[in-house]
N, CA, C and O atoms as CSV, one atom per row, in Angstrom:
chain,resi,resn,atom,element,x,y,z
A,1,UNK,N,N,-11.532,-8.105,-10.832
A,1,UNK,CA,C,-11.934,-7.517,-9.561
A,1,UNK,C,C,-10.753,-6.744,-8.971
A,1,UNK,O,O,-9.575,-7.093,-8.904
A,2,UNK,N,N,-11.259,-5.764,-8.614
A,2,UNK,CA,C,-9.871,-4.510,-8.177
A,2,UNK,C,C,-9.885,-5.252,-6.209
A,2,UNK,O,O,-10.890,-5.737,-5.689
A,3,UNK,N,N,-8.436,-5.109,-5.478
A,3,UNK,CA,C,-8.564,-5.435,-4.382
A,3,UNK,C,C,-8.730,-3.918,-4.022
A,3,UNK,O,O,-8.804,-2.836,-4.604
A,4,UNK,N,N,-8.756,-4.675,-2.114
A,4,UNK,CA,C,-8.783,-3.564,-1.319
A,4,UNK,C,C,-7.584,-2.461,-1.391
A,4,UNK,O,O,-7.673,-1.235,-1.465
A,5,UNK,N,N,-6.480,-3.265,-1.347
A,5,UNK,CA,C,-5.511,-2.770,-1.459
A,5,UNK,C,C,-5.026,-1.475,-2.496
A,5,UNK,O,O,-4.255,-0.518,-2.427
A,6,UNK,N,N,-6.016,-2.093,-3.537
A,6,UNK,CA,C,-5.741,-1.075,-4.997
A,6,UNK,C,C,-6.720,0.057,-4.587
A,6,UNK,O,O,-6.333,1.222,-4.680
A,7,UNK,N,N,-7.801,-0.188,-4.199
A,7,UNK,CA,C,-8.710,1.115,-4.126
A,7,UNK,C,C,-8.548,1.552,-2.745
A,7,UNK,O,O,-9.525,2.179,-2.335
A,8,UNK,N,N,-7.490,1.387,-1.812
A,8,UNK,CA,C,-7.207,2.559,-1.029
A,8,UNK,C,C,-6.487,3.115,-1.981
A,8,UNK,O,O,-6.804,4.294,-2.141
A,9,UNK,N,N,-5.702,2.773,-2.633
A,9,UNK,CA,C,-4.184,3.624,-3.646
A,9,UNK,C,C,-5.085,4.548,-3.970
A,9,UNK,O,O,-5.086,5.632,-3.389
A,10,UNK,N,N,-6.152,4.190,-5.133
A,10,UNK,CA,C,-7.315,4.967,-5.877
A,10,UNK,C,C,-7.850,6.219,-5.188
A,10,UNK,O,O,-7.715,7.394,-5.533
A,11,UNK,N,N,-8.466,5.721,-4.172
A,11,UNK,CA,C,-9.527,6.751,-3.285
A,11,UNK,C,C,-7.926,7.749,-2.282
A,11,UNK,O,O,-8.247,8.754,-1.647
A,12,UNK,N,N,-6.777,7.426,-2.283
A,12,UNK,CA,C,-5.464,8.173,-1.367
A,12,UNK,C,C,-5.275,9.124,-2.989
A,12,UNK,O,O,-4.918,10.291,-2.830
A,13,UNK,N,N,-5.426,8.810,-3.988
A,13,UNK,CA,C,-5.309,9.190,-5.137
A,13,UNK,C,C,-6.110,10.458,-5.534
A,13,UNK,O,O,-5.505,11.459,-5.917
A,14,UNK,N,N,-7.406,10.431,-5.453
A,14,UNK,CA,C,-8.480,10.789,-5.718
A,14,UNK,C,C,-8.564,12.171,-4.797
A,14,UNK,O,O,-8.838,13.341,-5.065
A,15,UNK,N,N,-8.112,11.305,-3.304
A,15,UNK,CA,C,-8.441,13.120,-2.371
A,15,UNK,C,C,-7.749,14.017,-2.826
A,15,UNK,O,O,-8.053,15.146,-3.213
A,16,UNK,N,N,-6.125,13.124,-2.740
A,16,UNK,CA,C,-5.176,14.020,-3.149
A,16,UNK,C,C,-5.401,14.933,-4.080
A,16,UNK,O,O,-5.158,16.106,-3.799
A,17,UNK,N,N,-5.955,14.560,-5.496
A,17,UNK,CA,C,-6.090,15.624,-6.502
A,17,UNK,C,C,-7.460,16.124,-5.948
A,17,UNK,O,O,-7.776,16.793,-6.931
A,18,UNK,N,N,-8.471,16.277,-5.104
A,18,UNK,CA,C,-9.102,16.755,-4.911
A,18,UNK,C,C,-8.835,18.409,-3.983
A,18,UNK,O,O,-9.201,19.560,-4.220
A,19,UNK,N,N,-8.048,17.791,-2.909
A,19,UNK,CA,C,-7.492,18.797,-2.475
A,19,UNK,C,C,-6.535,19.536,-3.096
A,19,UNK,O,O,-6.420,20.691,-2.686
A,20,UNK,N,N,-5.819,19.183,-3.973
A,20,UNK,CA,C,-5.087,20.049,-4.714
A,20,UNK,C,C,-5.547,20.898,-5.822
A,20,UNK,O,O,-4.807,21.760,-6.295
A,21,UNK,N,N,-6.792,20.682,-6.274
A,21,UNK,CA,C,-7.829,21.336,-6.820
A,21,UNK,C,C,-8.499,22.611,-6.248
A,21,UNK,O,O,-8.849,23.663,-6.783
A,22,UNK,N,N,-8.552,22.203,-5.111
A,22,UNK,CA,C,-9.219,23.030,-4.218
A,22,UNK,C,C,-8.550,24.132,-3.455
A,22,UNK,O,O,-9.031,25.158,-2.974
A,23,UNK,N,N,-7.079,23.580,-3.462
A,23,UNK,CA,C,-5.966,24.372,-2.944
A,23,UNK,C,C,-5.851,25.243,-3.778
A,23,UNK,O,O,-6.104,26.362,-3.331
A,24,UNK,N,N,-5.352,25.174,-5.641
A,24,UNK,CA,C,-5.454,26.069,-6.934
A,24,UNK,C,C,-6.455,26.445,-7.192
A,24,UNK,O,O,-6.413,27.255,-8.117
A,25,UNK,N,N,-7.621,26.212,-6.731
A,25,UNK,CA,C,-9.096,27.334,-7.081
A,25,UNK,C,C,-8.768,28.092,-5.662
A,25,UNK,O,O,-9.288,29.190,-5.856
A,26,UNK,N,N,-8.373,28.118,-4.747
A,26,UNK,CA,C,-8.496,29.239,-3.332
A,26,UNK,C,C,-7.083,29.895,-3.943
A,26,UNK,O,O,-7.278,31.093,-4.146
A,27,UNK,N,N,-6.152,29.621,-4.187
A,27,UNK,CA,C,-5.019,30.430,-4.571
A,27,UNK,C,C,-5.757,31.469,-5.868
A,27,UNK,O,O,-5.442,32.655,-5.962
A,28,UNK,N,N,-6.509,30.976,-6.574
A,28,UNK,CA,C,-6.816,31.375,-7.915
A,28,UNK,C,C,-7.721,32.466,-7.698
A,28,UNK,O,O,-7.800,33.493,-8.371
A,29,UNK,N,N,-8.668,32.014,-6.287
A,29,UNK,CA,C,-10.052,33.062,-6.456
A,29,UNK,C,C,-9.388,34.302,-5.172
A,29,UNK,O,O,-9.922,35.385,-4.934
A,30,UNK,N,N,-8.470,33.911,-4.680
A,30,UNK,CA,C,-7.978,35.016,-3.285
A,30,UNK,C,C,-8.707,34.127,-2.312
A,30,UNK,O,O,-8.347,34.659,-1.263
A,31,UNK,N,N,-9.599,32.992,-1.902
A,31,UNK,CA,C,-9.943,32.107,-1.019
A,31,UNK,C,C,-9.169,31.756,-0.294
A,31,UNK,O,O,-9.042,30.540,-0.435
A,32,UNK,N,N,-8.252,32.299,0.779
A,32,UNK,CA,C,-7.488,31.738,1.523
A,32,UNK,C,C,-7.710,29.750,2.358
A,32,UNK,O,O,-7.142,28.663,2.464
A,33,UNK,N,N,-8.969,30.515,2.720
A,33,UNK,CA,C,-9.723,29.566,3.665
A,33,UNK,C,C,-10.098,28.350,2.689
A,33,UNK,O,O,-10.301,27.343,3.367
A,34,UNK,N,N,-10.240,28.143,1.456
A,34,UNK,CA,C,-10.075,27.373,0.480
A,34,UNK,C,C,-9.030,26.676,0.095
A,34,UNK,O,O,-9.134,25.490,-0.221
A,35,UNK,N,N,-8.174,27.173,0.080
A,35,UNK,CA,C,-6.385,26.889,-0.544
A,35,UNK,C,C,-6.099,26.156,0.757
A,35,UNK,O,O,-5.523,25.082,0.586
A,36,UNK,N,N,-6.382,26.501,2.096
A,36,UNK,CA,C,-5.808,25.868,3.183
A,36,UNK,C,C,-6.638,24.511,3.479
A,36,UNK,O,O,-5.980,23.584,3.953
A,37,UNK,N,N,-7.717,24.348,3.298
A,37,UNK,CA,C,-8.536,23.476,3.449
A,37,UNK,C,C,-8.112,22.121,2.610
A,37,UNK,O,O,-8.041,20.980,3.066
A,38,UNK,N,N,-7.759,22.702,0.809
A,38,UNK,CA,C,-7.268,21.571,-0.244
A,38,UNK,C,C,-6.079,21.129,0.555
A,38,UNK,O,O,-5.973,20.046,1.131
A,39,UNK,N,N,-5.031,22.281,0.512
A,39,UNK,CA,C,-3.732,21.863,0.995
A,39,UNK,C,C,-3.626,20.386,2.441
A,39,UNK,O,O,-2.983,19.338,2.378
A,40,UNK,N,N,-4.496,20.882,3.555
A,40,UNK,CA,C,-4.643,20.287,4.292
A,40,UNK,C,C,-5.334,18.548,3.784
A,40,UNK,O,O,-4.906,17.445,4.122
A,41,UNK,N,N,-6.404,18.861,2.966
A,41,UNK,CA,C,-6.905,17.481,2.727
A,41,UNK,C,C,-5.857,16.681,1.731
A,41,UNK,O,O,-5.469,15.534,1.956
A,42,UNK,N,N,-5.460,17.486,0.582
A,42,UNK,CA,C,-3.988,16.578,-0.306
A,42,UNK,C,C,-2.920,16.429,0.852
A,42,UNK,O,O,-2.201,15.492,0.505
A,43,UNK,N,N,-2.551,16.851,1.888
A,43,UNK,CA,C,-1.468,16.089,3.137
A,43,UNK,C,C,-2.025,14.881,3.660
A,43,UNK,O,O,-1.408,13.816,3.613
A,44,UNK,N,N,-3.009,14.985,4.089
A,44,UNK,CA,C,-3.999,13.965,4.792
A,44,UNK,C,C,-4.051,12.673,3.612
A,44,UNK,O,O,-3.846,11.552,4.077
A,45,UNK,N,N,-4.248,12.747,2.495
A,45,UNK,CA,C,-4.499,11.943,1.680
A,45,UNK,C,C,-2.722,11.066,1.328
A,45,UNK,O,O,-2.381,9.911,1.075
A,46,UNK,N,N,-2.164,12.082,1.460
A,46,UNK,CA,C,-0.779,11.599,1.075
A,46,UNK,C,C,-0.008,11.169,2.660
A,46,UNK,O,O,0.973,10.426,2.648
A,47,UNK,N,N,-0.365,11.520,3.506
A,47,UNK,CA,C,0.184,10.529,4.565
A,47,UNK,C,C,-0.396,9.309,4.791
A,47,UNK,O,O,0.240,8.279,5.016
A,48,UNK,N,N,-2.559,9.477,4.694
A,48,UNK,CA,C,-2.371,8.028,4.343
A,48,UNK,C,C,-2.083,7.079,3.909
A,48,UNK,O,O,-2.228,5.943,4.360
A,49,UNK,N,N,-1.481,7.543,2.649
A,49,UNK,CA,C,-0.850,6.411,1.303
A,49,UNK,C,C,0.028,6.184,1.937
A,49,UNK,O,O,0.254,4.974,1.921
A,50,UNK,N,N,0.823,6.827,2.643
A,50,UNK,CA,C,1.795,6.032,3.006
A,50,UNK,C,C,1.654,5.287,4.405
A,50,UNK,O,O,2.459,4.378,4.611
A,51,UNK,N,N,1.010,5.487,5.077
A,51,UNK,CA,C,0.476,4.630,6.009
A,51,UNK,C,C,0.173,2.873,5.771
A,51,UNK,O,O,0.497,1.949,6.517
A,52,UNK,N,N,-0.663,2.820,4.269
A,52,UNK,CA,C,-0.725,2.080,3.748
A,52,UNK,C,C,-0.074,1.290,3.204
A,52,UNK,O,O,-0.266,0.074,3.244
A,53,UNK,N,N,1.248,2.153,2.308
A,53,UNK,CA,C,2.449,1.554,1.913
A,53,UNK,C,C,3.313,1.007,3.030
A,53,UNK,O,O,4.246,0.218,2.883
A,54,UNK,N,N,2.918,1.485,4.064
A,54,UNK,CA,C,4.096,0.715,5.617
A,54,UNK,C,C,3.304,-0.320,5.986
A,54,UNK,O,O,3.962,-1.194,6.549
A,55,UNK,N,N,2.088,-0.578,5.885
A,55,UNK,CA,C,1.287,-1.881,6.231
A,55,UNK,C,C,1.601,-2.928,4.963
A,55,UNK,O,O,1.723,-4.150,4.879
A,56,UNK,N,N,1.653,-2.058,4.228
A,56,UNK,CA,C,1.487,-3.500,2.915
A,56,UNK,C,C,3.068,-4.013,2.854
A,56,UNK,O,O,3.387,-5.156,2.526
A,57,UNK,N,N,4.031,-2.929,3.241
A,57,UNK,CA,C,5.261,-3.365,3.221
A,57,UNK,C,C,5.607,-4.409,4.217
A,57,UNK,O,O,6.406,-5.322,4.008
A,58,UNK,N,N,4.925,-4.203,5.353
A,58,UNK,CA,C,5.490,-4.950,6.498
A,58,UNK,C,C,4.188,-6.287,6.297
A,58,UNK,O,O,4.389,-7.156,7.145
A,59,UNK,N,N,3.382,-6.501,5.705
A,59,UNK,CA,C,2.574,-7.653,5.494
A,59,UNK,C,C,3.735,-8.474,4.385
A,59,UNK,O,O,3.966,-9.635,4.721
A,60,UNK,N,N,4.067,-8.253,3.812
A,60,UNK,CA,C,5.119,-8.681,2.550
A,60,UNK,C,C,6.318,-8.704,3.398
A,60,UNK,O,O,7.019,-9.680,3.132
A,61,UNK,N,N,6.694,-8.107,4.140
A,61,UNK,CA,C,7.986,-9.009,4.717
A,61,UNK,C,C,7.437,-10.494,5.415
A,61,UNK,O,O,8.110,-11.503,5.203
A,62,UNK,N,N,6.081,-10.590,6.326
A,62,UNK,CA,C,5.768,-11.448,6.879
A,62,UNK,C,C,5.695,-12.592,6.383
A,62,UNK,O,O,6.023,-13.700,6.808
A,63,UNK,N,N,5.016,-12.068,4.988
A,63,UNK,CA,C,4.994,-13.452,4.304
A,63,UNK,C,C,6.112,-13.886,3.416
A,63,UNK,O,O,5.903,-14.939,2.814
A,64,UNK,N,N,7.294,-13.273,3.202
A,64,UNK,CA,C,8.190,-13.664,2.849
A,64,UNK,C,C,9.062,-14.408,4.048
A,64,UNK,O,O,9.709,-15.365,3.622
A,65,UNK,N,N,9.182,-14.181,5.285
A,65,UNK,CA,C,9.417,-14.599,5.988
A,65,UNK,C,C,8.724,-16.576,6.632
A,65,UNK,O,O,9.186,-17.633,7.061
A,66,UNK,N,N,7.603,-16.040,6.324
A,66,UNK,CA,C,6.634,-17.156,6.720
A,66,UNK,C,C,6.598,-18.566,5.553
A,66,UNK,O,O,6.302,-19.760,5.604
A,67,UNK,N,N,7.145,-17.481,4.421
A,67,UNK,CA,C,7.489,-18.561,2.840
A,67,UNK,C,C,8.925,-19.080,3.493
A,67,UNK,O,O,8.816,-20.206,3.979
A,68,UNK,N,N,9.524,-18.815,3.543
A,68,UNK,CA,C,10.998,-18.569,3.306
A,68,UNK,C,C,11.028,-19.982,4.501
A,68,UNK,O,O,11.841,-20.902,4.406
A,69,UNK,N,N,10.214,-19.907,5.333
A,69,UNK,CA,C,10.312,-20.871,6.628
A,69,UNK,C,C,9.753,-22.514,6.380
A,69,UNK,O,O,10.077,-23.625,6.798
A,70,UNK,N,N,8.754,-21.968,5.472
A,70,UNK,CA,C,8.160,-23.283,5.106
A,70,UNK,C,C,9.160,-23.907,4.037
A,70,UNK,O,O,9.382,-25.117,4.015
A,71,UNK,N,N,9.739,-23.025,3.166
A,71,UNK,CA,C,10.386,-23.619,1.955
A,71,UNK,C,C,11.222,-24.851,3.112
A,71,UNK,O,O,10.812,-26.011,3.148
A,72,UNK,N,N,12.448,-24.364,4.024
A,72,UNK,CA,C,13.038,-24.589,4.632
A,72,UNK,C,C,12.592,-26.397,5.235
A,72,UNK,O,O,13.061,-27.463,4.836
A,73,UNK,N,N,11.613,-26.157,6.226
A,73,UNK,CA,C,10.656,-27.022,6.809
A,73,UNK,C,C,10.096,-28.457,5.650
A,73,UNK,O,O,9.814,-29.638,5.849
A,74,UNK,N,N,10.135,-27.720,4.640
A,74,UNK,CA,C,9.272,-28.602,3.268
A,74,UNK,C,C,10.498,-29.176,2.572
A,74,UNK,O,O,10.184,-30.273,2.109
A,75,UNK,N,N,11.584,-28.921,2.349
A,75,UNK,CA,C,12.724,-29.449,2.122
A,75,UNK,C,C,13.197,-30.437,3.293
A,75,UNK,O,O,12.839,-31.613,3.212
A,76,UNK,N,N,14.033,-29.996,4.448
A,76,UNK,CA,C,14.433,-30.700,5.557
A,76,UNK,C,C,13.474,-32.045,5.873
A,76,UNK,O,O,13.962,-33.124,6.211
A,77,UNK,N,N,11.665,-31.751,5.669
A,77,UNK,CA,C,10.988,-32.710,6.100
A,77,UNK,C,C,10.642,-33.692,5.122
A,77,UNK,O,O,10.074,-34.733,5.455
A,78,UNK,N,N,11.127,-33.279,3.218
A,78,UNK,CA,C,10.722,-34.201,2.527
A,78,UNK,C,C,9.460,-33.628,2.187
A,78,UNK,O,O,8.876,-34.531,1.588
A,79,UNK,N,N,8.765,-32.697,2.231
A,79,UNK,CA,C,7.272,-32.818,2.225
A,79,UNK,C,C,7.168,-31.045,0.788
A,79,UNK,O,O,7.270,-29.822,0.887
A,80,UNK,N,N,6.911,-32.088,-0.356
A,80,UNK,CA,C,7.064,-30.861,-1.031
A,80,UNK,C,C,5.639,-30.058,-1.138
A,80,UNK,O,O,5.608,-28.889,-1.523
A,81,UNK,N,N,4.752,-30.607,-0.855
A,81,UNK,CA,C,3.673,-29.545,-1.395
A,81,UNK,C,C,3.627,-28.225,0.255
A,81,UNK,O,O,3.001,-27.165,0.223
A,82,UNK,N,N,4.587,-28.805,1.693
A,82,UNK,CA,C,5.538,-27.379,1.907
A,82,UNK,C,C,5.667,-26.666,1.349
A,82,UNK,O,O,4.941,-25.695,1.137
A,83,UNK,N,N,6.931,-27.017,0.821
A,83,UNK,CA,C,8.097,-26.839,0.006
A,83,UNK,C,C,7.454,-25.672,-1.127
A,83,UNK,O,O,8.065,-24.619,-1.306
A,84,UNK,N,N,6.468,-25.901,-1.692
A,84,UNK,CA,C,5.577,-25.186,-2.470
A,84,UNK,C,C,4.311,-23.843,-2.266
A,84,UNK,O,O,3.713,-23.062,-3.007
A,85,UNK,N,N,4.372,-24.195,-0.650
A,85,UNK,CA,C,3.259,-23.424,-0.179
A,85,UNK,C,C,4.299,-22.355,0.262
A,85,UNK,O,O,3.956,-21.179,0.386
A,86,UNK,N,N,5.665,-22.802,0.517
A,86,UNK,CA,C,6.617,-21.925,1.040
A,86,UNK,C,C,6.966,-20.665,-0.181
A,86,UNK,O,O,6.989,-19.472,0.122
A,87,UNK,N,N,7.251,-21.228,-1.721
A,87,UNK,CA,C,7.516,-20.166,-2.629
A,87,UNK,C,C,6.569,-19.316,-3.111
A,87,UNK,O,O,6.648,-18.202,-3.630
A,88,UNK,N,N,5.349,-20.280,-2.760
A,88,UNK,CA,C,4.146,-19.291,-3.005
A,88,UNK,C,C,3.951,-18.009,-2.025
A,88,UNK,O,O,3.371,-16.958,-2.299
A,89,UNK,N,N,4.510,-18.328,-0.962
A,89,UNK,CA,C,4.043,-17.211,0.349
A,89,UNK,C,C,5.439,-16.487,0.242
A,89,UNK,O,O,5.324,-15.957,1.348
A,90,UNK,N,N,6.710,-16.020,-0.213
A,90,UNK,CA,C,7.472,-16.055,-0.563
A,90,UNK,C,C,7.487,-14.914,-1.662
A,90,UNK,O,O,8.039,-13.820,-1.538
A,91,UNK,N,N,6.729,-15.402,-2.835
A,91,UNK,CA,C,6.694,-14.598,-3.677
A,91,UNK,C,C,5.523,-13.493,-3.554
A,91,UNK,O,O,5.510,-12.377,-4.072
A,92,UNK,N,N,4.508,-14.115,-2.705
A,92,UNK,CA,C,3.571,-13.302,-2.400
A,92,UNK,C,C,4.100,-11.996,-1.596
A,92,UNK,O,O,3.758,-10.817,-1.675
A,93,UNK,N,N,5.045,-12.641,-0.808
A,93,UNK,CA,C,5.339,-11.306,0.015
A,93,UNK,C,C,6.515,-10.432,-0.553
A,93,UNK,O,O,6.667,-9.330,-0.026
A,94,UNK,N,N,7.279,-10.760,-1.466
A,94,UNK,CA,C,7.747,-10.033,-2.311
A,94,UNK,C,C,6.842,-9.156,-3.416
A,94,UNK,O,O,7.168,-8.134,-4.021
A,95,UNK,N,N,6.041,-9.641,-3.449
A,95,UNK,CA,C,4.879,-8.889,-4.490
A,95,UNK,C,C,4.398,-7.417,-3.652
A,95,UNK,O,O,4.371,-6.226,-3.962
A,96,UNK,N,N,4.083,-8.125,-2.567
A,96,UNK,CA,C,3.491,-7.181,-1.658
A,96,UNK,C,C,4.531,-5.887,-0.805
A,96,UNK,O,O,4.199,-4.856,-0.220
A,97,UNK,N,N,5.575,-6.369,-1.005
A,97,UNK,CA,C,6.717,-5.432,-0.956
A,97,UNK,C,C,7.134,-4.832,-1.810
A,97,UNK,O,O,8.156,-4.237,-1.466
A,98,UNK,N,N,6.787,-4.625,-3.060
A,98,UNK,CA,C,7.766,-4.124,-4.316
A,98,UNK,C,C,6.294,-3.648,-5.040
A,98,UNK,O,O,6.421,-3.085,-6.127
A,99,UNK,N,N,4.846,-3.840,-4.498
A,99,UNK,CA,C,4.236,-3.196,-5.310
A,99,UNK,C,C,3.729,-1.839,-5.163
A,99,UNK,O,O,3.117,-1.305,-6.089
């Protein structure tokens, strides 16, 4: 099963070469009003990706943060399945930062 996460990438993917398609057929045919339209929709597509990449980045610090606290908490208190929920959230949010 593909996440959400992957098929915004996909569909931020998808406009992009759409509009850039559309941008090289209006350059190609003398379509001004074509070329500006792609151009405009491949920007749009590529600022959302990164819109996305600043949410998923800053969700992955949280939970590295939120791991990193429990590890802490799950050690100090003795209580390992903490201790465990902490490296899991931890690595999760390193995942989610680096992917």
């Amino acid at each position: 099963m593909i996440g959400r996460s992957r098929i915004k990438v996909l569909q931020n993917s998808a406009t992009a070469a759409l509009g850039g398609t559309k941008e090289k057929i209006g350059h190609a045919t003398g379509n001004e009003q074509l070329a500006a339209s792609g151009t405009q929709q491949k920007a749009q597509a590529h600022a959302q990706q990164q819109a996305h990449d600043a949410q998923r980045h800053t969700e992955g610090a949280g939970n590295k943060i939120k791991g990193q606290a429990q590890k802490v908490t799950g050690s100090v208190t003795n209580d390992p399945s903490m201790e465990a929920r902490g490296h899991a959230n931890a690595a999760k949010g390193d995942l989610q930062r680096n992917i």
